[in-house]
TORNU-898234 format. One line per field, with one value per atom (N, C-alpha, C, CB): residue number from 1; atom name; x, y, z. Coordinates in Angstrom, 1 decimal, padded with zeros to 4 digits. Last residue first. Glycine has a CB too. Layout:
# residues N
nr = NUM,...
atom = CA,...
c1 = X,...
c2 = Y,...
c3 = Z,...
END
This chain:
# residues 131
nr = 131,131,131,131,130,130,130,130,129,129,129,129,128,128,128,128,127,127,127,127,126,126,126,126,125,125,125,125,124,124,124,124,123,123,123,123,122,122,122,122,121,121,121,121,120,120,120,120,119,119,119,119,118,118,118,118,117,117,117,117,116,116,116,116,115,115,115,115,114,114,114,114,113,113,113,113,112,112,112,112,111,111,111,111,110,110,110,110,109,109,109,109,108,108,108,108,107,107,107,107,106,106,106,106,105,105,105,105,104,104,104,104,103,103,103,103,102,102,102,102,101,101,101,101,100,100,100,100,99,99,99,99,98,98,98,98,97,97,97,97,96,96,96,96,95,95,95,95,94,94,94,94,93,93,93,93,92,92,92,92,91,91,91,91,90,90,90,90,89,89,89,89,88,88,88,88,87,87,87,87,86,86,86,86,85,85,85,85,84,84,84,84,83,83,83,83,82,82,82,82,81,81,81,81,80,80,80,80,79,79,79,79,78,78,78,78,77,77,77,77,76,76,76,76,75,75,75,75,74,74,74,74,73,73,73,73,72,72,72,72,71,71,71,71,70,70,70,70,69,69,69,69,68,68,68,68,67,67,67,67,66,66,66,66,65,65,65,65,64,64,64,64,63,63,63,63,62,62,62,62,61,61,61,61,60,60,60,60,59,59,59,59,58,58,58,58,57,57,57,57,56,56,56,56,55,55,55,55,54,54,54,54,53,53,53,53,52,52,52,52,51,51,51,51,50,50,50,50,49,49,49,49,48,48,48,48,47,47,47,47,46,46,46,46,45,45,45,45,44,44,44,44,43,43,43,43,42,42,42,42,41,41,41,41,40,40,40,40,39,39,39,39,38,38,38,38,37,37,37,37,36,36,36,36,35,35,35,35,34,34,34,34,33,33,33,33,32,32,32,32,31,31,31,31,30,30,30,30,29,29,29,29,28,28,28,28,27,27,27,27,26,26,26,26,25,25,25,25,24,24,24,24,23,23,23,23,22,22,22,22,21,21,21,21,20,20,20,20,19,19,19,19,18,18,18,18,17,17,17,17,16,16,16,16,15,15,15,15,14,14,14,14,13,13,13,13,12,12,12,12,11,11,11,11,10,10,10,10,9,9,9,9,8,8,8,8,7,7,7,7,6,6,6,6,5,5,5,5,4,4,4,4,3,3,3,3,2,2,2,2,1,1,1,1
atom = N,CA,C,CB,N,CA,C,CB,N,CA,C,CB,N,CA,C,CB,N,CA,C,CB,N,CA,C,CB,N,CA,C,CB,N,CA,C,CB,N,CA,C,CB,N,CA,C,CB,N,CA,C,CB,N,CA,C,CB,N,CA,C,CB,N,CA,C,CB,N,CA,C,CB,N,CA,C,CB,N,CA,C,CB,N,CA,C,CB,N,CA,C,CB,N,CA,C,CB,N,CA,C,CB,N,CA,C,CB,N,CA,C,CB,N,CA,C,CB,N,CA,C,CB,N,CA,C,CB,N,CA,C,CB,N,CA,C,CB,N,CA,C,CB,N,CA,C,CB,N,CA,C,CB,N,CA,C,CB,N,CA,C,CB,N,CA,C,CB,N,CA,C,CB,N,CA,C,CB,N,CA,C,CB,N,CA,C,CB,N,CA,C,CB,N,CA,C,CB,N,CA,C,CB,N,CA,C,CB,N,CA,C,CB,N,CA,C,CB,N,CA,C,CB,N,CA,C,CB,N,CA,C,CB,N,CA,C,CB,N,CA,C,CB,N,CA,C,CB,N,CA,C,CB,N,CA,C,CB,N,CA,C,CB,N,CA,C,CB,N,CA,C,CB,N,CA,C,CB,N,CA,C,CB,N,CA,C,CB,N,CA,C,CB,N,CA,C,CB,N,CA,C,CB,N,CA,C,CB,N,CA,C,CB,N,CA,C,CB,N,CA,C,CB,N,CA,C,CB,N,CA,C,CB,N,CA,C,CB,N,CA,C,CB,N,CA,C,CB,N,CA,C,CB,N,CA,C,CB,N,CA,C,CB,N,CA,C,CB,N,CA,C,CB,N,CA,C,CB,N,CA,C,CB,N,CA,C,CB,N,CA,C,CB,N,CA,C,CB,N,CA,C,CB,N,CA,C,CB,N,CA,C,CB,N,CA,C,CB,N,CA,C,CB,N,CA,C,CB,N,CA,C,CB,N,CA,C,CB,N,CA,C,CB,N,CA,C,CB,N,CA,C,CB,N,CA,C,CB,N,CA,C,CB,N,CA,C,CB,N,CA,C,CB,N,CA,C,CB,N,CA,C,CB,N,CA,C,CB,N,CA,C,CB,N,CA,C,CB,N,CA,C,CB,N,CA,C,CB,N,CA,C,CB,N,CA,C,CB,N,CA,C,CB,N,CA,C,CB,N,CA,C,CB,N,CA,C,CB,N,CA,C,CB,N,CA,C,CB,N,CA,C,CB,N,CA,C,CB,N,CA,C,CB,N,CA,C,CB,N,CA,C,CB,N,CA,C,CB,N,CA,C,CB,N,CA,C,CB,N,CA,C,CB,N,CA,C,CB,N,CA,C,CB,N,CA,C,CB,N,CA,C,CB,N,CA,C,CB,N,CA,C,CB,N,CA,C,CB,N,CA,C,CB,N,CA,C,CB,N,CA,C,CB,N,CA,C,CB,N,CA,C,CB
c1 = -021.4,-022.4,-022.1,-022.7,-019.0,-019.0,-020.6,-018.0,-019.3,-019.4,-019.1,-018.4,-018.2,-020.1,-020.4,-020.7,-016.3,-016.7,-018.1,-016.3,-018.0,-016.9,-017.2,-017.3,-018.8,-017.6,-016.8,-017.7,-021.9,-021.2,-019.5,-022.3,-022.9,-021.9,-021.3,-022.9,-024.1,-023.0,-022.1,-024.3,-026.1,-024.7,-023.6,-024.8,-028.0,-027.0,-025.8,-027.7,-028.6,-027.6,-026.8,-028.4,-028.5,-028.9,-027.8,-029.9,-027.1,-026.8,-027.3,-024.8,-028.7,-027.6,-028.0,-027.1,-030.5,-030.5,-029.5,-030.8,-030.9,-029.9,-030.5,-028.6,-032.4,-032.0,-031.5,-033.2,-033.6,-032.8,-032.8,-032.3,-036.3,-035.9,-035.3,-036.7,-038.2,-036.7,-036.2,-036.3,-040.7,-040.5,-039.3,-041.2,-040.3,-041.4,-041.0,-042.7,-037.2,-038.3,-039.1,-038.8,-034.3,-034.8,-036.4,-034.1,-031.2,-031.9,-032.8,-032.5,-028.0,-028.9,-030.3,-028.1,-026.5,-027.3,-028.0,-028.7,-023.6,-025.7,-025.4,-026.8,-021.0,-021.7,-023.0,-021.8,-019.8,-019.9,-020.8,-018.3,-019.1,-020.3,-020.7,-020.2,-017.0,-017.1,-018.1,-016.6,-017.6,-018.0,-017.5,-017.4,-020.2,-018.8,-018.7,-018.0,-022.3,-022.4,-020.7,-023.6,-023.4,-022.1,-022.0,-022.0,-025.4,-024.8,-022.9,-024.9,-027.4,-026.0,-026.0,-025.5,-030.0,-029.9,-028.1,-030.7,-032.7,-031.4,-030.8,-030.8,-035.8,-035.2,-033.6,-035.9,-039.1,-038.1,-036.8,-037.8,-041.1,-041.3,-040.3,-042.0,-041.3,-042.3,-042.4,-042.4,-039.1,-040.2,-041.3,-040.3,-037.5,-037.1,-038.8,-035.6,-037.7,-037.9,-038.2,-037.1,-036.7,-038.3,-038.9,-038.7,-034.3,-035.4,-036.8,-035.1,-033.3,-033.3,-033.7,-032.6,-033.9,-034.2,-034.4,-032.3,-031.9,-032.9,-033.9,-032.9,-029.6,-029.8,-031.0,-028.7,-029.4,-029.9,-029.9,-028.7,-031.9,-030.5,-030.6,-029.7,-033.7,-033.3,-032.1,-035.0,-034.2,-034.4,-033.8,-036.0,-032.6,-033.6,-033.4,-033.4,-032.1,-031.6,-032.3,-031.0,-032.2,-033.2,-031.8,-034.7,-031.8,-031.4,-032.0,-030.1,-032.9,-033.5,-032.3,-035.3,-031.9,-031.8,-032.2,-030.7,-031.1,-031.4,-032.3,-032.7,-030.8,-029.8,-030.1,-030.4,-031.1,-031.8,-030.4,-032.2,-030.2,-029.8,-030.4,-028.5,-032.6,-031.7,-031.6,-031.2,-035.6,-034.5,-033.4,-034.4,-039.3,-037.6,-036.6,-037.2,-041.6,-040.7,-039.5,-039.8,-043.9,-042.6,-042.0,-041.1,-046.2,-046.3,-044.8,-047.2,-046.7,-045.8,-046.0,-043.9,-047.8,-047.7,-047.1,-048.9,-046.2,-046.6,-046.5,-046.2,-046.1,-045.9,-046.5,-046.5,-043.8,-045.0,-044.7,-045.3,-043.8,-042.7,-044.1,-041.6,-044.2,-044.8,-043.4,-046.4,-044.4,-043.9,-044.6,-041.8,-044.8,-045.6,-045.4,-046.1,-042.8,-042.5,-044.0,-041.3,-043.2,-042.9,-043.0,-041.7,-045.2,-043.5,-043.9,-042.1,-047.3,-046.8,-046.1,-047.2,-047.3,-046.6,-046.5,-045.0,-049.6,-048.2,-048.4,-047.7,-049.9,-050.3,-049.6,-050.6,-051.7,-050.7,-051.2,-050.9,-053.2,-052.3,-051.3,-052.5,-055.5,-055.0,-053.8,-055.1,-056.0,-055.8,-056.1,-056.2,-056.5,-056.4,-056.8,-056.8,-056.7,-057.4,-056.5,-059.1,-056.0,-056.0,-056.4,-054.6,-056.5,-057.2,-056.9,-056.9,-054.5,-055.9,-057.0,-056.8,-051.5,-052.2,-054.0,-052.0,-050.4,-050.7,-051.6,-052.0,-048.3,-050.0,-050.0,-050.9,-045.6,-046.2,-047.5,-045.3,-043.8,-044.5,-044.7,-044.1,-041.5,-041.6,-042.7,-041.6,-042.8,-041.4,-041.2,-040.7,-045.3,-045.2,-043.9,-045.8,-045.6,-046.2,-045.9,-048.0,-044.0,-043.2,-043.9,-042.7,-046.5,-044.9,-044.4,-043.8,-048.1,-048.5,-047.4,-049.9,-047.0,-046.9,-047.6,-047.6,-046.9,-045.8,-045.6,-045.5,-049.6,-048.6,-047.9,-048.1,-050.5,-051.0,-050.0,-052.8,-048.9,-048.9,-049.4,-049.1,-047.3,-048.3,-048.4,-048.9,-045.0,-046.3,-047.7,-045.9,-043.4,-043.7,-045.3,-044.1,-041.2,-042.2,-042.1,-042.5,-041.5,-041.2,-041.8,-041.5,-040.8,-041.5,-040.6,-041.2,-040.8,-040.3,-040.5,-039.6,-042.1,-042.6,-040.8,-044.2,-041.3,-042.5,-043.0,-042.8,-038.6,-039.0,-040.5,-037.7,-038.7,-038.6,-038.7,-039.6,-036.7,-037.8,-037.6,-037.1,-036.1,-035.9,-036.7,-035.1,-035.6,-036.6,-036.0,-037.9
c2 = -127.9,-127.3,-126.2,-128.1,-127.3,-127.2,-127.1,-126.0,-128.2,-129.3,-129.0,-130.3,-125.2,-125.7,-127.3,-126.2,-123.3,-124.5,-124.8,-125.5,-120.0,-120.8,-122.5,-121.0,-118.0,-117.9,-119.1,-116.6,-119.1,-117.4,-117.7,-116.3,-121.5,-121.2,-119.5,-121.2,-121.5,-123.0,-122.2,-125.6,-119.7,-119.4,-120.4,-118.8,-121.5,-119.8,-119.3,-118.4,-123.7,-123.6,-122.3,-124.0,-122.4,-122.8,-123.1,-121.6,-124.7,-123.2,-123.8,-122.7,-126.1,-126.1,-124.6,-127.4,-127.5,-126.2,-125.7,-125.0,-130.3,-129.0,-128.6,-129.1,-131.8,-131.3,-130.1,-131.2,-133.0,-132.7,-132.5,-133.1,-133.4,-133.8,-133.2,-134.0,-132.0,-131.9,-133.4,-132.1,-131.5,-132.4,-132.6,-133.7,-129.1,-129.0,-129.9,-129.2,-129.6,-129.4,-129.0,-130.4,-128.1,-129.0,-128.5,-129.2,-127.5,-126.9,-127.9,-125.7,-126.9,-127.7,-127.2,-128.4,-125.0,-124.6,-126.0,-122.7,-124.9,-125.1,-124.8,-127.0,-123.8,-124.1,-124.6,-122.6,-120.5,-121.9,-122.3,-122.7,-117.7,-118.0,-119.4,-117.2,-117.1,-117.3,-117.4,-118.1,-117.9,-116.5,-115.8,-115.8,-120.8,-120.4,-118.9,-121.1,-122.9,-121.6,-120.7,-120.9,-124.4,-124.7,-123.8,-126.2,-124.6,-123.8,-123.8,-123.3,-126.2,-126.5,-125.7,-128.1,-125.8,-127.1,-126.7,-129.2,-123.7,-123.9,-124.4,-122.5,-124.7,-124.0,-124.7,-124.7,-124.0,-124.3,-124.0,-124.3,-122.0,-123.0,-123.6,-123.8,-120.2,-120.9,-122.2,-121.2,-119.1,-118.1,-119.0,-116.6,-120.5,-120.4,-119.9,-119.2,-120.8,-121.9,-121.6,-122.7,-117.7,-118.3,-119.8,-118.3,-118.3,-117.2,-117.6,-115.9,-119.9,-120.1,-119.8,-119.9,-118.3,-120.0,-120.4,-121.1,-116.6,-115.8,-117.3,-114.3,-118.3,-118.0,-117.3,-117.2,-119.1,-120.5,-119.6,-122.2,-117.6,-117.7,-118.6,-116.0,-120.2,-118.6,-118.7,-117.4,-122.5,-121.9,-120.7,-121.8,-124.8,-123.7,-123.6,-122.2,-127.9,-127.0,-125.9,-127.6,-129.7,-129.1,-128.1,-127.9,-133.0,-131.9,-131.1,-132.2,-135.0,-134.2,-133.0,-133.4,-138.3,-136.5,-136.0,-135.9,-140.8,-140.3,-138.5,-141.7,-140.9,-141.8,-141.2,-143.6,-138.6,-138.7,-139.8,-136.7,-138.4,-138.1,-138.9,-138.0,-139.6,-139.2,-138.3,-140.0,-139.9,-139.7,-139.6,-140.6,-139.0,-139.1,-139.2,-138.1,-141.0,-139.6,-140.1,-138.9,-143.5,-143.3,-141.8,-144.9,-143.7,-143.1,-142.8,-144.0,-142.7,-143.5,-142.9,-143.0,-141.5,-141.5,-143.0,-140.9,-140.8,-141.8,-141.8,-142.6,-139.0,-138.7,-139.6,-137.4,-139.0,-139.6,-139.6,-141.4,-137.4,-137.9,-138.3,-136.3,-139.6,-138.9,-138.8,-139.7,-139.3,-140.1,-139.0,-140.4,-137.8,-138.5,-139.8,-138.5,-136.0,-137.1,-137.9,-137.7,-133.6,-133.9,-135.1,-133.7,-135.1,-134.8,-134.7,-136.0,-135.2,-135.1,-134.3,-135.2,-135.6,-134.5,-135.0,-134.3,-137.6,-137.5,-136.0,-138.9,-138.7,-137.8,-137.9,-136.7,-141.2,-141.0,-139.6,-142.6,-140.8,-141.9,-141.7,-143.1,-137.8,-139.4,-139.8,-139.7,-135.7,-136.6,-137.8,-136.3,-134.2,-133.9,-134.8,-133.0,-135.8,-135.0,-134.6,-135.6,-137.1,-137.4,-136.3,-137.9,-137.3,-138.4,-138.4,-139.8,-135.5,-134.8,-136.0,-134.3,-134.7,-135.9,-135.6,-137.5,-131.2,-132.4,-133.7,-131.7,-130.3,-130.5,-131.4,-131.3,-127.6,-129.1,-129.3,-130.5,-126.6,-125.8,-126.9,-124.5,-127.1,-127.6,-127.1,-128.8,-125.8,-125.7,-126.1,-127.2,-126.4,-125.6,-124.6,-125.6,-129.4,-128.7,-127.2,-128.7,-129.7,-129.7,-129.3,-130.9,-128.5,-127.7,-128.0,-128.3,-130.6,-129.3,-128.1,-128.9,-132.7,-132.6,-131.2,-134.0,-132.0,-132.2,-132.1,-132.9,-131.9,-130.7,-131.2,-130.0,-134.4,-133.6,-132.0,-133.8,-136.7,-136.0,-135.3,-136.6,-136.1,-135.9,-135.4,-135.3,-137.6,-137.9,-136.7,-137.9,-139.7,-138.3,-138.4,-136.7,-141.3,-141.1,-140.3,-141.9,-140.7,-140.2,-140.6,-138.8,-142.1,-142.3,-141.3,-144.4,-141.6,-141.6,-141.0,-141.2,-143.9,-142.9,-142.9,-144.1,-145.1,-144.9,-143.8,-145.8,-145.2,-145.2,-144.3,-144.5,-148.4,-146.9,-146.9,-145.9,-151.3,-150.9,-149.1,-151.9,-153.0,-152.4,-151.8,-151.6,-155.5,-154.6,-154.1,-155.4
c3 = -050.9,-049.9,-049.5,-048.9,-053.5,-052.1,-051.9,-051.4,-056.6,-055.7,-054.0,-056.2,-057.7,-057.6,-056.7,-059.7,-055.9,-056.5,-056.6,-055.9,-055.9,-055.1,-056.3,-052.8,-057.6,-057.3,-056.1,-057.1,-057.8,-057.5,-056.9,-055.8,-057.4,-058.7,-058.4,-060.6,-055.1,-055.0,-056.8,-055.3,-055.2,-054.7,-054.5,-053.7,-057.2,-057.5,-056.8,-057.1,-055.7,-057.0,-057.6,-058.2,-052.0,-053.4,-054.7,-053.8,-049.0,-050.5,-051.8,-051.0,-047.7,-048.0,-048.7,-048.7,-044.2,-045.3,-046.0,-044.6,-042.7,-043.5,-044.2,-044.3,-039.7,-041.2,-041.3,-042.2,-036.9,-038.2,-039.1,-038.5,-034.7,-036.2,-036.9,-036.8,-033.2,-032.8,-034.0,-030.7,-034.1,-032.9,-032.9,-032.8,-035.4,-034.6,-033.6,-035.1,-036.8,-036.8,-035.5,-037.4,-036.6,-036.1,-036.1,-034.9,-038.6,-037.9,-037.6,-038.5,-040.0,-039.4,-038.7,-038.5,-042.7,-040.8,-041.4,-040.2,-044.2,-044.1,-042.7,-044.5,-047.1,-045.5,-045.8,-044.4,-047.5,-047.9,-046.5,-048.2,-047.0,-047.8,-048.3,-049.0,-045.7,-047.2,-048.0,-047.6,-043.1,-043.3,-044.6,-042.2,-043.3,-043.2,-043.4,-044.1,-041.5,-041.9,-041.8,-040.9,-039.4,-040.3,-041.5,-040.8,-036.8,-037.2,-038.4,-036.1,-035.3,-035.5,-036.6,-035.8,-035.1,-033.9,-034.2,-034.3,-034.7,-035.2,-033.8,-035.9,-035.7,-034.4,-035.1,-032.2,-037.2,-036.7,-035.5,-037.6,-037.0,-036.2,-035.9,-036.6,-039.3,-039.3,-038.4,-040.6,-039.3,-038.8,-039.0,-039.7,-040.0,-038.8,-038.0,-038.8,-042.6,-041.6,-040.7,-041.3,-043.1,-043.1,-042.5,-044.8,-042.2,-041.8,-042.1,-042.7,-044.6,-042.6,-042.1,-041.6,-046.4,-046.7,-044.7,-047.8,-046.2,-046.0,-046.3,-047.0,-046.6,-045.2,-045.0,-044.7,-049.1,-048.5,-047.1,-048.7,-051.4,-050.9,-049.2,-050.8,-053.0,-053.2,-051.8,-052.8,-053.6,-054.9,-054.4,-055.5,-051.5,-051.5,-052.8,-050.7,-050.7,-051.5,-052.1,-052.3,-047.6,-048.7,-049.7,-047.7,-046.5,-046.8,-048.2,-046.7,-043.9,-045.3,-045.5,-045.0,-042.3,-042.6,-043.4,-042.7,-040.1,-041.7,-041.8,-042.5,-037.4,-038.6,-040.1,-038.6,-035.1,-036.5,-037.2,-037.5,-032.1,-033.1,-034.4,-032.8,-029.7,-030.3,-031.3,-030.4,-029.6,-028.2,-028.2,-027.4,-029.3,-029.8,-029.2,-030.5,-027.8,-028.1,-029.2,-026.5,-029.0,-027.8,-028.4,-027.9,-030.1,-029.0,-028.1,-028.3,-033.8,-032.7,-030.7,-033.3,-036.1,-035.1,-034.5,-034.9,-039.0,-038.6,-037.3,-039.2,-042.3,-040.9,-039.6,-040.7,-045.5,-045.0,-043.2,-045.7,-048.3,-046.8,-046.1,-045.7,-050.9,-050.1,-048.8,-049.6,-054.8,-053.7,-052.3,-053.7,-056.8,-056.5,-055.7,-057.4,-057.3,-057.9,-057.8,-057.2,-055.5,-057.0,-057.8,-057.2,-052.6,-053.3,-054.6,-053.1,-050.5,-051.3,-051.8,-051.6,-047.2,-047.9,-049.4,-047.3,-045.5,-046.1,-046.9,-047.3,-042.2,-042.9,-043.6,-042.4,-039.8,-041.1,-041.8,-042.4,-038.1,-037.8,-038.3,-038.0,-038.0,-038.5,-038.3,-040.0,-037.1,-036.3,-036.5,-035.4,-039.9,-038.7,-037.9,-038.5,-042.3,-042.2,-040.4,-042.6,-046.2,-044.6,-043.7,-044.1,-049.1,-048.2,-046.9,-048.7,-050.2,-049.9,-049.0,-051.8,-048.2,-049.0,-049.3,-048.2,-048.5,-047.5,-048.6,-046.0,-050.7,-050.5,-049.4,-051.8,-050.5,-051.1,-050.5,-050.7,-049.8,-050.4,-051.3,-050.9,-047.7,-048.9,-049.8,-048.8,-045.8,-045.3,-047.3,-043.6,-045.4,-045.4,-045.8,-044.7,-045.1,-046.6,-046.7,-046.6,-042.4,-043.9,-044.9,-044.5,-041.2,-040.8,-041.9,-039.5,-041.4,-042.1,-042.0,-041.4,-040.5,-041.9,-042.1,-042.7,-037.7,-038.7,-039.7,-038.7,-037.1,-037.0,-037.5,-035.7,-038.1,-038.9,-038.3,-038.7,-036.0,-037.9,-038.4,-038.8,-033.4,-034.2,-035.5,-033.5,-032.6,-031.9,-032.4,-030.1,-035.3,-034.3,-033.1,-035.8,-037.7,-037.0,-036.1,-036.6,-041.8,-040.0,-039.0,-039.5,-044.8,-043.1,-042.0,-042.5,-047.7,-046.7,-045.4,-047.1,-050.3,-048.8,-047.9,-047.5,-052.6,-052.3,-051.4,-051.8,-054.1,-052.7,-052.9,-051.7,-055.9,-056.2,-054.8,-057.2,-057.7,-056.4,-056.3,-054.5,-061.1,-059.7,-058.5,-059.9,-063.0,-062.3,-061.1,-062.1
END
């Protein structure tokens, strides 16, 4: 027998802006059992797992040990644009002028993640195993 992952936990100092930033970022449901200014908000996922948003009173204070990286359906810079336009903020820029690459970028409460190249342009002519 083995163990699945259930939830993958953030913590922030407010879950319902957070998780309504990723339902929006991921085009996913907030959990229908939580409501605005509960403790815990989750994102259901595909799978029927959750990112799950878990107030904490202390800030953030570093660099993220663990990271989301998304792989758009459509092209991974007009993918940046619409993060972008929904709040995010570009934290690191790895965006090659081949067309390889991601942008890092930083949620609402300055939380990491990449934005890689979709599957269409990982096969338009460069290796399919470059990000």
């Amino acid at each position: 027998m083995t163990s699945i992952i259930r939830n993958i936990s953030v913590d922030c100092a407010d879950p319902w802006a957070l998780a309504s930033f990723w339902d929006r970022v991921l085009d996913r449901p907030l959990d229908p059992e939580t409501s605005e200014g509960d403790g815990e908000v989750g994102v259901v996922l595909p799978d029927g797992s959750e990112l799950l948003f878990l107030a904490v009173p202390e800030p953030k204070s570093s660099k993220n040990r663990l990271h989301l990286c998304l792989e758009p359906d459509i092209r991974r810079d007009d993918e940046v644009e619409r993060i972008l336009a929904l709040g995010a903020t570009l934290y690191d820029d790895r965006r090659a002028e081949d067309g390889t690459g991601w942008a890092v970028l930083r949620d609402l409460e300055g939380n990491e993640f990449c934005v890689l190249r979709s599957s269409a342009e990982r096969t338009e002519g460069t290796l399919a195993t470059d990000v």
